[in-house]
C-alpha positions in Angstrom: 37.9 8.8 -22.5 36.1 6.1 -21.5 37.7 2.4 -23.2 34.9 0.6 -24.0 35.7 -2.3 -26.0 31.9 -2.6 -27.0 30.2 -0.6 -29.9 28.9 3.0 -29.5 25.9 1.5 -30.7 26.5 -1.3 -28.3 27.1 1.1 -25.2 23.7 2.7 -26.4 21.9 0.2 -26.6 22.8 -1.1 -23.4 22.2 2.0 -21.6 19.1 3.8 -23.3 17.4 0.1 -23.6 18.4 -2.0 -20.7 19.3 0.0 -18.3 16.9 3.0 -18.7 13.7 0.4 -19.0 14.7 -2.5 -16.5 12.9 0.0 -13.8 10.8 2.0 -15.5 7.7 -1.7 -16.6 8.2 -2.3 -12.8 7.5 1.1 -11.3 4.7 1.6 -13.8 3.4 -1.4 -13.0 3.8 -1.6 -9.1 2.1 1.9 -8.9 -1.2 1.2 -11.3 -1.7 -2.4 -10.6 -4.4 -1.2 -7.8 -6.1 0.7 -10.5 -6.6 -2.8 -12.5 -8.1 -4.3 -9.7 -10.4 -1.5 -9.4 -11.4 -0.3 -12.4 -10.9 -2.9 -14.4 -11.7 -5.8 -12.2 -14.3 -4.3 -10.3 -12.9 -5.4 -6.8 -13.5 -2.4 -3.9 -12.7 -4.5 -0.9 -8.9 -5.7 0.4 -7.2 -3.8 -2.9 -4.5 -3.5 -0.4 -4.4 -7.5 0.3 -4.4 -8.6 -3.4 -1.4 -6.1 -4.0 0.2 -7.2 -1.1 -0.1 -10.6 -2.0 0.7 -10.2 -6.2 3.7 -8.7 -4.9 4.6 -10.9 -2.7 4.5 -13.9 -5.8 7.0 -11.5 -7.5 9.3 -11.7 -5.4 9.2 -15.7 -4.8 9.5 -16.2 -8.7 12.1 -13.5 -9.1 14.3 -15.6 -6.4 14.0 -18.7 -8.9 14.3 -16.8 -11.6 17.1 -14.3 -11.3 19.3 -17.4 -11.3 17.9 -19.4 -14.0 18.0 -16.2 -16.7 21.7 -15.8 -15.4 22.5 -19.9 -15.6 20.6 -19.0 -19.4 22.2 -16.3 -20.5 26.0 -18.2 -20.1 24.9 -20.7 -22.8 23.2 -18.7 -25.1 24.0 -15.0 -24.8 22.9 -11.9 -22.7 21.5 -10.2 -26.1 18.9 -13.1 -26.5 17.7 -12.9 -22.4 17.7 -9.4 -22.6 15.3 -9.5 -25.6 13.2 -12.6 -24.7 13.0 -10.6 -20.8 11.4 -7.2 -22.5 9.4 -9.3 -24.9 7.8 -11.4 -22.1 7.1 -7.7 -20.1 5.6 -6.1 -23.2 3.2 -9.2 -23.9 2.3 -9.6 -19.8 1.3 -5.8 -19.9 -1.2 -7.0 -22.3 -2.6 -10.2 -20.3 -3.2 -8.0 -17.2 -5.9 -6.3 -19.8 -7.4 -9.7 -20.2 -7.5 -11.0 -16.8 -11.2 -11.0 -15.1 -10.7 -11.4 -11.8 -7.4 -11.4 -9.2 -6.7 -15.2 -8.9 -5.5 -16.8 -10.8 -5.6 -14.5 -13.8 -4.5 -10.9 -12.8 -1.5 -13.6 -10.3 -0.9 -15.7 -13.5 -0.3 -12.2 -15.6 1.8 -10.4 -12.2 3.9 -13.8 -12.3 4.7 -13.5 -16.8 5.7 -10.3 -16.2 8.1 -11.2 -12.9 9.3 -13.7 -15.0 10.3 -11.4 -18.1 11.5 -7.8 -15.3 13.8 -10.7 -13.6 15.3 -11.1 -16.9 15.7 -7.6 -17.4 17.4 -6.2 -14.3 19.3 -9.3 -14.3 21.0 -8.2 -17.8 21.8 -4.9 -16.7 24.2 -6.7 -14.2 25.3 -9.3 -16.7 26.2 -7.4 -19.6 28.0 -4.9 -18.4 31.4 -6.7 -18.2 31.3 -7.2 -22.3 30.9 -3.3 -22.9 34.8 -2.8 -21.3 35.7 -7.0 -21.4 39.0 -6.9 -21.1 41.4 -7.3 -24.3 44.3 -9.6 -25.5 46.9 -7.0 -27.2 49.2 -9.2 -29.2 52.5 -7.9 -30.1 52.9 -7.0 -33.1 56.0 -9.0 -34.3 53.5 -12.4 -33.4 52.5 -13.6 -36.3 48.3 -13.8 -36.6 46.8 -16.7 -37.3 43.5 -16.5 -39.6 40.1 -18.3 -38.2 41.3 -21.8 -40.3 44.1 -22.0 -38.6 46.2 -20.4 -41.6 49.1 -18.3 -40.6 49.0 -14.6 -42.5 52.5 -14.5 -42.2 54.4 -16.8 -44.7 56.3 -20.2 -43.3 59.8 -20.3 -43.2 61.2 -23.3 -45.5 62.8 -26.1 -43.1 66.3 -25.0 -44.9 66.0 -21.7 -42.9 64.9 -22.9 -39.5 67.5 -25.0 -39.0 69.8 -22.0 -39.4 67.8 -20.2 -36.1 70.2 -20.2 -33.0 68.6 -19.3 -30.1 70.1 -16.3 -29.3 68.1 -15.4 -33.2 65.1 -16.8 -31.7 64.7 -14.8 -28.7 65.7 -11.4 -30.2 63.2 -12.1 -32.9 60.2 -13.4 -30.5 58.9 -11.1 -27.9 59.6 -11.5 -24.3 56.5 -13.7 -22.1 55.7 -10.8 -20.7 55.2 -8.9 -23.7 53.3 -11.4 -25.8 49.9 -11.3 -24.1 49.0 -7.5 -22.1 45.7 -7.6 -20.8 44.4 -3.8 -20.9 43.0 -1.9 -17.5 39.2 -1.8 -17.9 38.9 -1.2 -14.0 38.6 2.3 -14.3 36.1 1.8 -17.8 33.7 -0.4 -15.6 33.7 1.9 -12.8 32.7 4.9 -14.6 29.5 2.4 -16.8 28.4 1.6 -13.6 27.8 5.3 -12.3 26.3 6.0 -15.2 24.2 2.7 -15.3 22.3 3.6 -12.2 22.1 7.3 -13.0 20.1 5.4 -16.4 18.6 3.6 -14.1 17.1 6.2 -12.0 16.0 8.0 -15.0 14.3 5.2 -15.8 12.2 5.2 -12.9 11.4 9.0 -13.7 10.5 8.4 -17.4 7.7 6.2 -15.6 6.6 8.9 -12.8 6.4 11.1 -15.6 5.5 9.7 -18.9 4.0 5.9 -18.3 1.6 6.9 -15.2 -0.3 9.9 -16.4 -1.2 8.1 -19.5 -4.6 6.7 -18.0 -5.5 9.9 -16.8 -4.5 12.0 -20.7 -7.0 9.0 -22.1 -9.5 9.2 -20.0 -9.3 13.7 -20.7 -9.2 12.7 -24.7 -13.0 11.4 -23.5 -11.9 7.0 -22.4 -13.8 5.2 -19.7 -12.1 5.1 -16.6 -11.5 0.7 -17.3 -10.5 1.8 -21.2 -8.3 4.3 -20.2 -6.0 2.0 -18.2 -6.0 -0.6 -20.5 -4.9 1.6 -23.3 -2.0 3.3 -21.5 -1.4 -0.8 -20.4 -1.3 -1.6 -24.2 0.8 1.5 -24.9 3.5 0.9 -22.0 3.5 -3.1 -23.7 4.1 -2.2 -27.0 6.9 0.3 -25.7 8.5 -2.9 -24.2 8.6 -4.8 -27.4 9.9 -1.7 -29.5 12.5 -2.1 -26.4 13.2 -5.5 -27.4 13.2 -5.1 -30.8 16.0 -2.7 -30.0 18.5 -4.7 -27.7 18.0 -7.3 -30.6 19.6 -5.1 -33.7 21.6 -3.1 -31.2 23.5 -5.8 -29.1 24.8 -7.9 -31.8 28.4 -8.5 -31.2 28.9 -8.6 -27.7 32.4 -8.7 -27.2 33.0 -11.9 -25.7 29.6 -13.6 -26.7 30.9 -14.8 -30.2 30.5 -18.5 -29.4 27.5 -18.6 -27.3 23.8 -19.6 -29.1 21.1 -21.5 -28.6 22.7 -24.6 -29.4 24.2 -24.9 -26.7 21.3 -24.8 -24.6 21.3 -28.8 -24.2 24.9 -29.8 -25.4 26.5 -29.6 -21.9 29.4 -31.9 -22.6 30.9 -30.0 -25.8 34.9 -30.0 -25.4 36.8 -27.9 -28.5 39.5 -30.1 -29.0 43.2 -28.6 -28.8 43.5 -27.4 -32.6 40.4 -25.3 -32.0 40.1 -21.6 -31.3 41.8 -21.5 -27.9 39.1 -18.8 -26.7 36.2 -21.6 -26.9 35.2 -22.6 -23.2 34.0 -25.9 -22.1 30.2 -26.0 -21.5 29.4 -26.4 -17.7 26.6 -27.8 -16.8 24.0 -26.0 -15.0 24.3 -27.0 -11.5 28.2 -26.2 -12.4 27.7 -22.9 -13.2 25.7 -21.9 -10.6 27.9 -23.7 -8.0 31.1 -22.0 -9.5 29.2 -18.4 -8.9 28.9 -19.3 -5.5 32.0 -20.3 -4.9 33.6 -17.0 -6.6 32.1 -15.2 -4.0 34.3 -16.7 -1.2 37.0 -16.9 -3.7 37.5 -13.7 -4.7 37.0 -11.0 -2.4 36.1 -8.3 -5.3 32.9 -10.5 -6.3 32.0 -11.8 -2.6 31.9 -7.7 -2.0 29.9 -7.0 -4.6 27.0 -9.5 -3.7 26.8 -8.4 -0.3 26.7 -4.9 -2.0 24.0 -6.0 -4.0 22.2 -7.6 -1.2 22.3 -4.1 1.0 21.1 -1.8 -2.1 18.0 -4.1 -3.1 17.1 -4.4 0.3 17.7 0.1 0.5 15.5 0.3 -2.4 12.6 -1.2 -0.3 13.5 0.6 3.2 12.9 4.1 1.1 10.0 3.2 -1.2 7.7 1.3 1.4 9.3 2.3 5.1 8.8 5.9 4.7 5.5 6.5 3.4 4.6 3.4 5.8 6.1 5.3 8.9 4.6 8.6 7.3 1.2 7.0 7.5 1.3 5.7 11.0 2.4 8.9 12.3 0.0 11.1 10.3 -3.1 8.2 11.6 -1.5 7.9 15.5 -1.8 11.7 16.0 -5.0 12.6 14.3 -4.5 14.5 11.8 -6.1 12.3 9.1 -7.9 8.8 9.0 -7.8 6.7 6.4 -11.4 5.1 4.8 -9.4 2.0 4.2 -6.7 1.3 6.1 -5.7 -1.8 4.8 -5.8 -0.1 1.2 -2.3 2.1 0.8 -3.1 3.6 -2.5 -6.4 5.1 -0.6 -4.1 7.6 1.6 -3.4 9.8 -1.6 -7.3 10.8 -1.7 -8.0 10.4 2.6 -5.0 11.2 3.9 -3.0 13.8 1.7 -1.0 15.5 4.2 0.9 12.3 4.8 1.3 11.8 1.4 3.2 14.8 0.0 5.5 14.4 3.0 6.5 10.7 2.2 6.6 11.6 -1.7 8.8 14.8 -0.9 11.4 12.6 1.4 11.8 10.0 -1.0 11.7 12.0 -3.7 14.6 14.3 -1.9 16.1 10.8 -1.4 16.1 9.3 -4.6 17.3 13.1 -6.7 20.5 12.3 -4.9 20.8 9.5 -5.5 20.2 10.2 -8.6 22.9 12.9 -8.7 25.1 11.3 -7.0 25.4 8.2 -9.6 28.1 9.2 -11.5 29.6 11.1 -8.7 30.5 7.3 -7.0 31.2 6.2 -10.7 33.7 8.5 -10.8 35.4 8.0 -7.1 34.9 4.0 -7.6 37.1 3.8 -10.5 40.0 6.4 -8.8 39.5 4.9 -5.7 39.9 1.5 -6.6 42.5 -0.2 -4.0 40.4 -0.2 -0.6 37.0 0.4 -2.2 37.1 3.6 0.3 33.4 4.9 -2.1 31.4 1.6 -1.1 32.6 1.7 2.4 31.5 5.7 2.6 28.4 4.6 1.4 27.6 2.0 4.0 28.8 4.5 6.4 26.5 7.2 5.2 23.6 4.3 5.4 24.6 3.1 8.9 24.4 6.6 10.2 21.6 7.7 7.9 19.2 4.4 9.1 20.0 5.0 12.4 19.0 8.3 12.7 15.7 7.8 10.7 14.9 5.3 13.3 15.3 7.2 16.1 13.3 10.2 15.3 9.8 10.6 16.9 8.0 12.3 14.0 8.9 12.4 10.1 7.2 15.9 10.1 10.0 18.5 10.1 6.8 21.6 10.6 5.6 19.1 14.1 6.6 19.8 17.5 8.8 16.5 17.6 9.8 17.3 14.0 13.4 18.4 12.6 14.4 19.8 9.7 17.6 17.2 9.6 15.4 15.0 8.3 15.7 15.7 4.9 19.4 15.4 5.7 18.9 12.2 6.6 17.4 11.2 3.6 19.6 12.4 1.5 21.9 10.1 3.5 19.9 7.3 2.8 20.0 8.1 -0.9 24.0 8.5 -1.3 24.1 4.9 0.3 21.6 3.5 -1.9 23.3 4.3 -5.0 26.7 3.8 -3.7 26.3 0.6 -3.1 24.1 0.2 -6.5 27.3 1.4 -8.0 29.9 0.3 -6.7 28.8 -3.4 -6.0 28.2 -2.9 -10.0 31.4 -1.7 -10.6 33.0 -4.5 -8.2 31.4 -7.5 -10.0 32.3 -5.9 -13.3 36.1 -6.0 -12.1 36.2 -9.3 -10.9 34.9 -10.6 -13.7 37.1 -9.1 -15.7 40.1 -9.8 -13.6 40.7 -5.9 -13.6 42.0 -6.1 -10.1 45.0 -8.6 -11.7 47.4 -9.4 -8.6 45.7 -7.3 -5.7 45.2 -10.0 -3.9 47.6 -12.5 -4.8 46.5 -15.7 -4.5 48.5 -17.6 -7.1 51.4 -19.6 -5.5 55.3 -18.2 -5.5 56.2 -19.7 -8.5 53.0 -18.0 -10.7 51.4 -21.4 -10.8 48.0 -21.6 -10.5 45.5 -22.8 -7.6 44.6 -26.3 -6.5 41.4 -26.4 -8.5 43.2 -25.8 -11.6 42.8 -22.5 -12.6 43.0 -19.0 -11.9 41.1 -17.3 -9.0 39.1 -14.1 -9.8 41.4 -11.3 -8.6 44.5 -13.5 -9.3 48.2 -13.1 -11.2 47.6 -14.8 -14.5 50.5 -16.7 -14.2 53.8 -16.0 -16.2 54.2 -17.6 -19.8 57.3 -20.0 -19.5 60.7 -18.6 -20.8 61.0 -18.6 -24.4 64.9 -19.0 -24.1 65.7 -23.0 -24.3 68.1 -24.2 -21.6 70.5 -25.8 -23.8 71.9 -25.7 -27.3 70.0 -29.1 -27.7 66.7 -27.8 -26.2 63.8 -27.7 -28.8 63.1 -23.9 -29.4 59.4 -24.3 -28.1 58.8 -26.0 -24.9 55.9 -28.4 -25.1 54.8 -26.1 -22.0 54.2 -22.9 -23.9 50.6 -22.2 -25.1 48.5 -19.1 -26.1 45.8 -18.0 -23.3 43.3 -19.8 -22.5 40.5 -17.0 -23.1 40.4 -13.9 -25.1 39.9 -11.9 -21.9 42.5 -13.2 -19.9 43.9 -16.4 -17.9 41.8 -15.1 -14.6 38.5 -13.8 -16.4 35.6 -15.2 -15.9 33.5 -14.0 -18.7 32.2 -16.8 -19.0 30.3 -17.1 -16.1 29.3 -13.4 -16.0 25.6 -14.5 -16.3 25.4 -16.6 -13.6 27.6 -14.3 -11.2 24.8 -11.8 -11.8 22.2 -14.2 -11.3 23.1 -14.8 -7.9 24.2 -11.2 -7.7 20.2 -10.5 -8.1 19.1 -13.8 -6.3 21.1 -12.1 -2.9 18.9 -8.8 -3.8 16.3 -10.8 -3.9 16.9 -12.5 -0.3 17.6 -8.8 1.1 13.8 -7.2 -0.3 12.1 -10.7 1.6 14.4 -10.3 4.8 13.2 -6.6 4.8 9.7 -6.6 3.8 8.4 -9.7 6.2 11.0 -9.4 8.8 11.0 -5.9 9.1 7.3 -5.5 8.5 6.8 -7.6 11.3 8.7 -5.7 13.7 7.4 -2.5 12.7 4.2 -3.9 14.3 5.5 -5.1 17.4 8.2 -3.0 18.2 7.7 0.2 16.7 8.3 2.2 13.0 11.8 2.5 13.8 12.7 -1.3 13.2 13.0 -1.7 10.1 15.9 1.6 10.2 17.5 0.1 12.6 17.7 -3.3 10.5 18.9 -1.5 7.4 21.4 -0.2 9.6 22.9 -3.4 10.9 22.8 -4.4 6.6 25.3 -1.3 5.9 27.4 -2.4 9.4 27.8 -5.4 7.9 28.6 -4.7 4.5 31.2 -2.0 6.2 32.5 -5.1 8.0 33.4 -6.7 5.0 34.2 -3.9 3.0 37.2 -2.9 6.2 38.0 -6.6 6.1 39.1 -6.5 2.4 40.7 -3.9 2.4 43.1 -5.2 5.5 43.7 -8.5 3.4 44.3 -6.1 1.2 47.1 -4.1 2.4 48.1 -7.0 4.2 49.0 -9.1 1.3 50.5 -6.0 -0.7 52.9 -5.2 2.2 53.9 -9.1 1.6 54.5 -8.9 -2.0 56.4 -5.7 -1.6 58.9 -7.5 0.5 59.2 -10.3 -1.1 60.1 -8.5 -4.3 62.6 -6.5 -2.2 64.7 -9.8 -1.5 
């Protein structure tokens, strides 16, 4: 069983809605966007330029706004991003059917709906820490205190305190480390996130096959070419605001969101005072928050993994859906075998150059199906295999060797004379370490902010107090509750020391900042699909098709790097504790 602390309807919601859809506007729109500029447009010359270019613009506003929507989402909730995100998609997809030429309109239009996708795949990282937040289990003989303040258990008269020894007392309260026990979600978040990008790739298969023959089922039902892809554009628009309408009703109740609203957007300076509900955070300002996600990822080794997991899969995603069918083409066009009207126009080699393209669309097809399969395969292995992240280091093994090879080989044609049938070996290797290190950096961000991995890396001084900057480290001891049992006869009963926790998921969470650790979290993706495209582009031209392999494969040896040194600091520290708790 699987302990989500969210809703089934919540869990549903979160996968079926944002998860399954976050891919599906982008693919649909990535792959007819050409067909706007030519049939509805009118534009027959550099079609390959202007989506180049409108791409391009995507990418710089998703770098701004990956953070922002993350920064957003800490103040007033990950429901209301997620539904303003979809709601901005679904009314884009309608002003690209209203744009009359490719700048500014059809750019203004391409950067709406960058501006509502960011928001989107942003959510999918920042919500999945509420579906399995971790709990506060209170012992049962604590008395619970109502919402007011009010105690449901009845006061004992003053008469009948003063008769308490403290021997009474501490038989009668539970021990420190029994008041507070924070529940293992580790294993609950690992398993969501295998099954988030298995949603995921479905997602971009409900769009291959239901979104993208739309304009050609109109135009058969008797449409214009121009009406037939603005219908399926209005159809695919409104499905985005039925998709928002549904993360509306069905994410209510986030666990952990309870005090977050729009009324918070401006009030950065809001302090609950001490007789307030302990679980209430201080509101950071935004500059704070973003500089705190930063800083977690050199603090805490679990989230600093996970971004430069998330910067190696974004970057993956790219190096299978553009390299390929890039170094396809080349190939195909350098031998002879076909020759493209328009070179500069890639959506022209489906009609000129078909050979080339059912190659490229069976190897990344082969790709993505295992990746695909293979989703909640790592789900599974990342949450049992949990102490030295041994799944996300496989995976950037099986991408360092998997790049590699692609790079070196001299044809992509298994049936030519230079041709092997490994290759589609190879590309399933390239698959199983896209998706392991969609997962598994998912699964690692999930944990650390959770505090799932609670002591692993023990960073909390000997005596359980907490860091120099005054609170707990991601991946730290919450620190012990001071003993209950007074020193002396004379000692008050209660040291002015004690205190419930701080937050409702734990003294080392960081819940609270789960929006903007996934907003940099995307931002790093973000950096990863530019560093590839334009650097790797370029040296595709000047030194040959294998570059941009070959860079992927320095991406996965460094994210192997860091996954080998985390696991030594690691072990390292573990061996240390365990002798310390021997003397």
């Amino acid at each position: 069983m699987l302990g989500f602390t969210a809703t089934r309807t919540q869990v549903a919601t979160y996968l079926c809605g944002v998860a399954l859809f976050s891919i599906s506007f982008l693919v649909f729109l990535n792959s007819s966007i050409s067909f706007v500029i030519t049939q509805r447009i009118g534009q027959a010359h550099n079609v390959g330029d202007a989506v180049g270019t409108l791409g391009f613009a995507d990418e710089l506003v998703a770098l701004v706004a990956c953070p922002a929507w993350g920064l957003l989402s800490d103040r007033v909730g990950v429901r209301s991003v997620a539904v303003i995100g979809y709601a901005i998609v679904g009314v884009s997809l309608w002003v690209f059917m209203a744009a009359k030429n490719v700048y500014p309109q059809l750019l203004l239009a391409r950067l709406l709906f960058s501006l509502g996708a960011t928001a989107t795949a942003t959510m999918v990282t920042a919500i999945l820490p509420t579906m399995t937040i971790a709990q506060i289990v209170q012992d049962p003989r604590t008395p619970r205190r109502r919402a007011n303040g009010a105690s449901h258990a009845l006061a004992p008269s003053i008469s009948s305190e003063l008769t308490i020894t403290p021997a009474r007392f501490q038989s009668r309260s539970p021990p420190s480390d029994e008041t507070v026990v924070k529940k293992d979600t580790g294993a609950s978040t690992s398993h969501l996130a295998g099954l988030v990008g298995m949603f995921t790739g479905c997602g971009a298969l409900v769009a291959l096959l239901v979104f993208l023959p739309l304009p050609t089922r109109f135009g058969r039902a008797g449409a214009e070419p121009a009406a037939a892809v603005a219908d399926a554009f209005y159809v695919v628009g409104s499905i985005a605001l039925l998709v928002a309408l549904g993360c509306f009703f069905g994410l209510r109740r986030l666990p952990g969101e309870e005090d977050k609203s729009w009324k918070s957007l401006v009030n950065i300076n809001q302090q609950k005072s001490s007789d307030a509900a302990p679980s209430r955070q201080r509101i950071l300002s935004y500059p704070r928050l973003f500089w705190e996600s930063i800083r977690l990822g050199y603090q805490s080794p679990t989230i600093g993994l996970g971004y430069v997991g998330g910067f190696v899969a974004r970057a993956s995603s790219v190096a299978i859906s553009l390299f390929i069918p890039l170094f396809t083409n080349t190939y195909f066009l350098s031998t002879g075998q076909c020759r493209a009207n328009d070179p500069s126009d890639p959506a022209d080699i489906k009609n000129s150059c078909p050979q080339a393209y059912k190659l490229a669309a069976m190897l990344t097809g082969i790709s993505q199906l295992i990746a695909l399969l293979c989703a909640p395969i790592f789900g599974y292995l990342s949450a049992r295999y949990r102490k030295y992240n041994l799944p996300l280091m496989f995976a950037a093994a099986a991408g360092v060797v998997g790049y590699s090879a692609f790079g070196a080989l001299a044809s992509p044609d298994p049936a030519s004379k230079d041709g092997s049938r490994g290759i589609f070996a190879i590309v399933a290797l390239l698959g199983i370490s896209q998706i392991g290190a969609i997962v598994c950096s998912l699964a690692l961000l999930g944990r650390g902010i959770n505090d799932d991995d609670s002591g692993k890396h023990h960073s909390h001084a000997a005596d359980g107090s907490l860091p120099s900057n005054g609170h707990p480290s991601a991946g730290a001891t919450p620190p012990r509750s001071p003993d209950l049992t007074p020193a002396s006869e004379e000692a008050p009963l209660l040291g002015t020391t004690y205190s419930q926790p701080q937050s409702a998921s734990g003294p080392g969470s960081h819940t609270h900042l789960k929006g903007s650790i996934a907003g940099t979290y995307s931002l790093l993706g973000g950096f990863g699909i530019l560093l590839l495209t334009k650097a790797g582009g370029a040296l595709f031209d000047s030194s040959g098709p294998g570059a941009p392999f070959y860079m992927m494969a320095s991406f996965n040896a460094l994210l192997l790097v860091v996954g080998v040194a985390v696991a030594v600091k690691d072990a390292y520290y573990g061996a240390k504790s365990e002798e310390s708790e021997t003397e």
